[in-house]
N, C-alpha and C positions, 0 to 999 in steps of 0.2 A: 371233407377237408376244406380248411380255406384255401381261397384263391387270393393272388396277388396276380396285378399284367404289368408288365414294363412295356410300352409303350410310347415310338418318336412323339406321338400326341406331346401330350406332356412332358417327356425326356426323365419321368419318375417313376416311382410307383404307384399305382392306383387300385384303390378296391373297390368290389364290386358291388357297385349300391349305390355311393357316395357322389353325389354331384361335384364335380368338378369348372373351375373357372374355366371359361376358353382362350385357346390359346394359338397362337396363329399355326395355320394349318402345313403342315410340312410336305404337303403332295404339292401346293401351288408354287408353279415353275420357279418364281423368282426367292421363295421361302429357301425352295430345295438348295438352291444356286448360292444364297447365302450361307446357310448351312455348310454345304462343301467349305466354300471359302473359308469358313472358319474355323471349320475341320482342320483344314489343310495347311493353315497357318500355327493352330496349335502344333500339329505335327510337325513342321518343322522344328516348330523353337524345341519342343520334345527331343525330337531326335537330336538336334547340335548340343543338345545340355548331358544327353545321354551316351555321346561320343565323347565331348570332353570329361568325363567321368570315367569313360570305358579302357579310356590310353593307360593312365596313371594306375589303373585298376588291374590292367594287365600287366606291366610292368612289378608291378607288389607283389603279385600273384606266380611273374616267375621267378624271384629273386627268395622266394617262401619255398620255390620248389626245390632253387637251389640249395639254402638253409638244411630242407628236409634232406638233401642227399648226405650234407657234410656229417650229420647228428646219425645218418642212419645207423651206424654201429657201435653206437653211444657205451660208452664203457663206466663212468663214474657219475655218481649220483646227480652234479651240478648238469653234465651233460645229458643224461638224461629229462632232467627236468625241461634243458633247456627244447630238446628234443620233444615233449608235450605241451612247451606253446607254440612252438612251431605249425603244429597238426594245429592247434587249435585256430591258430589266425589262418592257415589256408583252410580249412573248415568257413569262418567265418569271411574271407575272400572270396569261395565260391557262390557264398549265400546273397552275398552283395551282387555278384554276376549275374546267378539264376533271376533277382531282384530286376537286376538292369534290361537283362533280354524281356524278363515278362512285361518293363512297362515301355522298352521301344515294341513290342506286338501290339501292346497296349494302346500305343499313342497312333499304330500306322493301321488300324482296324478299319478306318474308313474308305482307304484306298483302295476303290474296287477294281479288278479286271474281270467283267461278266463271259462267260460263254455259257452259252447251250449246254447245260448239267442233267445226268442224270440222279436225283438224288437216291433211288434206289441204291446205285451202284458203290455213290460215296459210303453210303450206311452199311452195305457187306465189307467193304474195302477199310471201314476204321476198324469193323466188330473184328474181321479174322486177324489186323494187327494188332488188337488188344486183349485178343479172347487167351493167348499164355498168359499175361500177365495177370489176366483177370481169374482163372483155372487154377495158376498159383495162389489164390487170396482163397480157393474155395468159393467163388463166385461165375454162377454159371451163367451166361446171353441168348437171350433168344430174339429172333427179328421173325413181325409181320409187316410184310413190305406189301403195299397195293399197286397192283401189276400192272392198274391200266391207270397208275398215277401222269396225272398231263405235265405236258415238259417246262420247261422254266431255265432262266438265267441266272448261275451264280458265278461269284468268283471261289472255284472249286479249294482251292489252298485255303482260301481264309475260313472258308465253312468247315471242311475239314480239322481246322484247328479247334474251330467251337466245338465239334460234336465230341473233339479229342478231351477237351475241356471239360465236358459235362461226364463224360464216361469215367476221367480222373476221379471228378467229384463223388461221382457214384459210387466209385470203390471206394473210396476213401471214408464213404458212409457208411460200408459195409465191413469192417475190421475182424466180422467173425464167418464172414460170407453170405452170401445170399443170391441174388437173381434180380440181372438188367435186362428189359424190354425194349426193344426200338420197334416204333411203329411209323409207318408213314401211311397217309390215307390224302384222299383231293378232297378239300370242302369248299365248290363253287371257283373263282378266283384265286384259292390258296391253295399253296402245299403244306402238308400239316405235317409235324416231324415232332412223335412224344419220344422221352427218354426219362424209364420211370425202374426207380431201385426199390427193394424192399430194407433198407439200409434203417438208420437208427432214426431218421426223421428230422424236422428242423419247429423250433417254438416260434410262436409269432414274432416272439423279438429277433427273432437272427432270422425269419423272412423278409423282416421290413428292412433291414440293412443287406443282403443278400448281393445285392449290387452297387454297393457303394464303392470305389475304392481303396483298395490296401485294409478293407473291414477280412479278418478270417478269425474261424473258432479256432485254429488249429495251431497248434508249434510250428512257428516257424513257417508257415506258407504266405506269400506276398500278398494275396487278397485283390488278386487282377486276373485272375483266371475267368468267375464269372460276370464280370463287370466288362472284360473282352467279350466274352460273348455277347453279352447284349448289345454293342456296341458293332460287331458283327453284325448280328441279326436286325438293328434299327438301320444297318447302311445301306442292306439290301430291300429295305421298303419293310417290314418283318416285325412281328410281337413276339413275348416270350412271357407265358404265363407260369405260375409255380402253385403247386399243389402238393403240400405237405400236412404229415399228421408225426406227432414225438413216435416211434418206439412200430410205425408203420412204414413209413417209408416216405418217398418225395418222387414228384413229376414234372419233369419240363416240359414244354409244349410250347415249337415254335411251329408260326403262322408264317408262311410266308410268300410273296405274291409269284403266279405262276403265269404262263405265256397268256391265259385267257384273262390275266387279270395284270394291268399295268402297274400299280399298287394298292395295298390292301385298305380297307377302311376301318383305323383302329376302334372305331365305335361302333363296329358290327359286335349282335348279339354271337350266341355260340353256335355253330353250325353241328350237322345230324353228326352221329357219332359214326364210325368206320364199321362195314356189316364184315365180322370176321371171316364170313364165308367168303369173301372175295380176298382176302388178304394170305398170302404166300408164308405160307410156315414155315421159318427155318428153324435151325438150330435154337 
């Protein structure tokens, strides 16, 4: 499979081989400290663009609902009709919402509140609230957790949304079912977190955009689901590699730094692979 890393290093994607220009380092105090700040300032202006948008948005949204009640018993052909753009603009009301929510998450990804996580726990805790909807697709989950994974700081809400994130995508790769993987395993300073489908796979062109912005193959999805993630994952110190084949399937693998390790070093080679014998079978 090739590989792609997203990576704070460069804030892109990189593959693996290719020399890269350098670029200033994101672990150093005053980098980091920048960084925030400018985070923090996008998000604002973000969010006040996203609020002024959200009022007027709401306000359409219930005066559509109202519409739909008057049409609801629609008797003659005109009302009827009129009764089918009705549906169609709150249809396309909502899409603009789900739009709006996904990119204020979008824009507030950097804003961490860390505690002491167990990430074992977060990865039983998304699989058993995902595993009906995933059952319903014909898609069955299974987790190898490492039991004597070392502990680590996250901000549990927003990692949880990522892994929520990646699980979406996974089913959503899978339309005739198949089989998701969570693993966790420690390599040295890191916690390692795969999440790997046997779904329809991605070509290197839709790898290489994979993380861009509002980029998606699909009808109608915003294109900020995994680009939050990554953006998750780079705020907590954290890489995210992608391992895909067409018609096999796709793997995420995030890296992320744990109590023995302040942050990760995104130019580390790959660390030993997880001995399954030590890893907790579940479901």
């Amino acid at each position: 499979m090739a590989d792609l890393i997203v990576s704070p290093r460069t804030g892109a994607t990189e593959a693996r081989g290719i020399e890269l220009p350098d670029a200033p380092d994101p672990f150093d105090p005053a980098e980091r400290q920048r960084l925030r700040d400018q985070y923090a300032e996008i998000a604002l202006l973000a969010g006040g663009l996203a609020h002024e948008i959200r009022n007027p948005l709401s306000t359409m949204s219930l005066n559509l609902d109202l519409l739909a009640e008057d049409f609801a018993e629609a008797e003659t052909p005109r009302d009827r009709r009129a009764q089918q753009k009705v549906q169609r603009l709150r249809r396309e009301a909502q899409r603009l919402q789900d739009v709006l929510e996904n990119f204020l998450r979008f824009a507030k990804a950097q804003q961490l509140r860390r505690d002491a996580t167990d990430l074992n726990a977060i990865v039983e805790e998304l699989r058993d609230f995902f595993e009906p909807q995933a059952l319903a697709q014909g898609i069955s989950i299974r987790t190898f957790l490492d039991p004597d994974l070392p502990p680590m700081r996250l901000d549990a809400d927003l990692f949880r949304q990522a892994l929520l994130n990646l699980l979406i995508n996974a089913r959503q790769a899978m339309p005739e079912g198949g089989e998701i993987l969570l693993r966790t395993r420690g390599e040295g300073g890191r916690n390692v977190l795969e999440v790997t489908d046997t779904g329809v796979g991605m070509t290197d062109e839709v790898r290489a955009r994979l993380f861009d912005p509002f980029y998606s193959t699909r009808a109608g999805g915003s294109g900020l689901g995994l680009p939050t993630v990554r953006k998750i994952v780079e705020a907590h110190g954290g890489d995210i590699r992608v391992s895909s084949e067409p018609g096999l399937g796709s793997q995420f693998m995030i890296r992320l730094p744990n109590d023995r390790q302040e942050a990760p070093d995104p130019g580390r080679g790959d660390g030993p692979e997880g001995d399954p014998e030590r890893d907790r079978d579940g479901r």
